[in-house]
C-alpha positions as CSV (number, residue, x, y, z in Angstrom):
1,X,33.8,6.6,-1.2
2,X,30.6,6.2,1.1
3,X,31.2,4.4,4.2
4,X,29.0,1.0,4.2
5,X,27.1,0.9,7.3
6,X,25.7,-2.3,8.7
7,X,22.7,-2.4,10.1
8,X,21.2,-4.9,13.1
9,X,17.7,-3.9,14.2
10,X,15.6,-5.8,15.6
11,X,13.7,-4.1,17.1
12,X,12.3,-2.6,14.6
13,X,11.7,-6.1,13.0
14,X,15.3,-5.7,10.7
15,X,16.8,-9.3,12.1
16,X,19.5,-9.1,9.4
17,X,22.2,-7.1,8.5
18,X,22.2,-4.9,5.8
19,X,25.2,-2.9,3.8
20,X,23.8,0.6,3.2
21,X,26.0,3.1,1.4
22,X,25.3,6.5,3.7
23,X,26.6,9.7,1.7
24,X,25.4,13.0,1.7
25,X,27.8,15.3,-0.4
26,X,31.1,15.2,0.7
27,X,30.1,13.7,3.9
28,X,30.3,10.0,4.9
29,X,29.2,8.5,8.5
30,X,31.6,6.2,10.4
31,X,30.7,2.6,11.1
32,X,28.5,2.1,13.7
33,X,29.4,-0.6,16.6
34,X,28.0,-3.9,16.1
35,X,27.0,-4.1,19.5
36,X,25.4,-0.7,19.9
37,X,21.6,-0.7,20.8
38,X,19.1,-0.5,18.2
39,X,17.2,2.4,19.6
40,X,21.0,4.1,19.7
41,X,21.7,3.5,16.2
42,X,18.3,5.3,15.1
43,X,19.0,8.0,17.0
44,X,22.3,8.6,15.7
45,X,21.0,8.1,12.1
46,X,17.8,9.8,12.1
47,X,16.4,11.3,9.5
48,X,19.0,9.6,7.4
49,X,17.8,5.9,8.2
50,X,14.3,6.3,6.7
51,X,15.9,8.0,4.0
52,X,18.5,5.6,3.0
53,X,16.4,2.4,3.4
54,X,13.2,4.4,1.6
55,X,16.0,4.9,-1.5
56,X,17.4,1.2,-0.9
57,X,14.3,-0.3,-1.8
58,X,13.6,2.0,-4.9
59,X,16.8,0.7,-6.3
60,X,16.7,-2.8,-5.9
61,X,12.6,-2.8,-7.1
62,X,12.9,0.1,-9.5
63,X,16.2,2.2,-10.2
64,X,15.6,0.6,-14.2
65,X,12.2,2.0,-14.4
66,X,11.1,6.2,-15.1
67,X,11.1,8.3,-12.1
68,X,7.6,8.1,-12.1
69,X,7.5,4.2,-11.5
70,X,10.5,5.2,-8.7
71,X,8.0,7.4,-7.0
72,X,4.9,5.0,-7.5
73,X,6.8,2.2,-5.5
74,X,8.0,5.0,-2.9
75,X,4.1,5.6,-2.6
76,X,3.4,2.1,-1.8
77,X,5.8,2.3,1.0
78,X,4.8,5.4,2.7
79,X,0.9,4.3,2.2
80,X,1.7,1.0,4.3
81,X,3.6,2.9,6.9
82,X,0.4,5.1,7.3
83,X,-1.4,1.7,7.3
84,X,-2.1,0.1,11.1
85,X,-2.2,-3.1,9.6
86,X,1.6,-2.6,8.5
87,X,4.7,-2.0,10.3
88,X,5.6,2.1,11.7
89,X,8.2,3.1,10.1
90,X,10.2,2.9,6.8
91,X,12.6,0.6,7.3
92,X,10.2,-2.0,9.3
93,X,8.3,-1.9,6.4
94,X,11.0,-2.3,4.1
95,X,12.1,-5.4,6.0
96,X,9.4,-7.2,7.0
97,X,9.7,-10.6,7.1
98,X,13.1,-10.4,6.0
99,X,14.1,-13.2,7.8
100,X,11.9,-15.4,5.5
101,X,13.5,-16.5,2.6
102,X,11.8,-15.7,-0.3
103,X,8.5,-14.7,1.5
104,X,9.3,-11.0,2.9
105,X,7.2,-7.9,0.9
106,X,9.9,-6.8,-0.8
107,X,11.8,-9.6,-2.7
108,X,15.6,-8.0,-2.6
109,X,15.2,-7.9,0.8
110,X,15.6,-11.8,1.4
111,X,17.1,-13.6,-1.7
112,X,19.9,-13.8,0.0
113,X,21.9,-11.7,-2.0
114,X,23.7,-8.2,-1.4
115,X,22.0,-4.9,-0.5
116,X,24.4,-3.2,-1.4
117,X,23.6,-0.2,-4.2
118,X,26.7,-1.2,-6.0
119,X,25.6,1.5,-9.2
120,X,26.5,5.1,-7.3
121,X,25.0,7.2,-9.9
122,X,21.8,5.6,-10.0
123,X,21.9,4.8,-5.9
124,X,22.6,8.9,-5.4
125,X,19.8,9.3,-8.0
126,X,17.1,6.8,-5.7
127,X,18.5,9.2,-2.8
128,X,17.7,12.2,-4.1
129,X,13.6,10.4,-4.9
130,X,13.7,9.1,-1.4
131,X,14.6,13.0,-0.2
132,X,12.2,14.6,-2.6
133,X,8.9,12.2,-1.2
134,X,10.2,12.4,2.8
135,X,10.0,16.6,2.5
136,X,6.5,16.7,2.1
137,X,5.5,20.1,3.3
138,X,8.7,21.6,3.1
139,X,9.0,20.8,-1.6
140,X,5.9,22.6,-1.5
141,X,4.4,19.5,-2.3
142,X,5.8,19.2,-5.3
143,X,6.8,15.5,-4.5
144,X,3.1,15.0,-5.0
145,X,3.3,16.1,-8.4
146,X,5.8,13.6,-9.2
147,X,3.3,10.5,-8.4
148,X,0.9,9.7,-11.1
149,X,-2.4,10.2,-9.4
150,X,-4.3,7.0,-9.7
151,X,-0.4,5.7,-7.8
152,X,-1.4,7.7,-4.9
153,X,-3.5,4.6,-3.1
154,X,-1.6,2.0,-3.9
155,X,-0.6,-0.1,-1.4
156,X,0.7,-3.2,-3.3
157,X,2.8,-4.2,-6.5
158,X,4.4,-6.8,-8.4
159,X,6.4,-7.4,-12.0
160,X,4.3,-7.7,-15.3
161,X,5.6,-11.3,-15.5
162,X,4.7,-13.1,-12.8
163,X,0.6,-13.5,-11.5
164,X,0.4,-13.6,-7.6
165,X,-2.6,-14.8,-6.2
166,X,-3.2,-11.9,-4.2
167,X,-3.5,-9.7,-6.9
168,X,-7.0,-11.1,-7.9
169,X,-8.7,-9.4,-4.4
170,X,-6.9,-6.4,-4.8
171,X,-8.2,-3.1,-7.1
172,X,-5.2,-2.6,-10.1
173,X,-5.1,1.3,-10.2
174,X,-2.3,1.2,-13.3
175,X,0.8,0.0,-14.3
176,X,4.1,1.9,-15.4
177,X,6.9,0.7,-17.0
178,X,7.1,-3.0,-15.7
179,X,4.9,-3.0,-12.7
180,X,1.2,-3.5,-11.8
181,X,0.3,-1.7,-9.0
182,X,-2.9,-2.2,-6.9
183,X,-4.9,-1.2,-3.9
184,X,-6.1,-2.9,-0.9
185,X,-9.0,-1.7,0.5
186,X,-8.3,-3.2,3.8
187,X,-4.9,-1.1,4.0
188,X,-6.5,1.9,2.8
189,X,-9.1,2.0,5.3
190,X,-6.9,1.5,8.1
191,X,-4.4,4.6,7.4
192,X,-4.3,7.7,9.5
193,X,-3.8,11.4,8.5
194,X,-1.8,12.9,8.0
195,X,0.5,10.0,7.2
196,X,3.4,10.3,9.9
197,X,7.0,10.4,9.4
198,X,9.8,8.3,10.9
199,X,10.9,11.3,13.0
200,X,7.8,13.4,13.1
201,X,9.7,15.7,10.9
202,X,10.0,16.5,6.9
203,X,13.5,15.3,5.6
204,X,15.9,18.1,4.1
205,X,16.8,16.7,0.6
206,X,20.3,16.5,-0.5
């Protein structure tokens, strides 16, 4: 079994814990401290964190959906991380706002209910997506090929049954399986490029 780490960051905007299951083959990390530093955890999870919080939120948003809606929602991630209007990194974006009940970008992340990716087969399946859109340069680019290309902008998302407001000033680009997805200009025109990675580096997949 995975070793559940808990995660306190702060800094980074995180300002609640979260159980992540951290596995990579037949190798499991050891709980981290509660006390140690925020800037001392990332460094000792690296690559791993954006990872493992990148494949987090493509289970709890889409690990019932076709690997192309898990890819599409990965998209929206990375887009907003590239964004200046949006937070730096993956898991800042991920848990934005988490402390807000019911009002954070990414609902599982504060209806106060468990992170944890209780279904291993399809939590080592959202690992290896996470893996296979973090490479970049190093698949070739064949993560690209995996996103549907009108997906490739978008920036925002939502179910097919609810109707936010926002989604009337945004541009839909398509919908798979159960979600809309959508583009905000304003995002779009604030990214840089190339879009950067947590660690400045491509992540090795699996």
């Amino acid at each position: 079994m995975a070793t559940p780490v808990a995660l306190t960051m702060p800094a980074l905007g995180i300002v609640h814990q979260t159980a992540i299951t951290v596995s990579h083959g037949a190798e499991s990390l050891q709980r981290f401290p509660e006390t140690m530093r925020p800037h001392e955890t990332l460094r000792r999870l690296g690559d791993r964190l954006a990872r493992d919080c990148l494949a987090l939120a493509i289970y709890h948003e889409a690990r019932g959906e076709r690997t192309s809606g898990q890819f599409a929602v990965a998209q929206v991630i990375l887009n907003r991380v590239r964004s200046r209007i949006y937070p730096r990194s993956i898991c800042a974006v991920v848990y934005q706002n988490a402390h807000r009940q019911n009002r954070c970008q990414f609902s599982f992340a504060c209806d106060k209910r468990s992170d944890y990716p209780f279904d291993r087969t399809a939590w080592e399946k959202m690992q290896k997506v996470a893996a296979a859109v973090l490479c970049r340069e190093d698949c070739g680019g064949k993560q690209a090929a995996q996103v549907n290309r009108d997906m490739l902008e978008a920036t925002h998302y939502h179910a097919v049954q609810v109707a936010p407001s926002w989604a009337k000033r945004l541009r839909r680009v398509g919908r798979i399986g159960r979600h809309l997805f959508f583009a905000c200009e304003r995002t779009l025109a604030r990214m840089d490029t190339p879009p950067p990675s947590d660690t400045g580096k491509p992540v090795p997949a699996p």
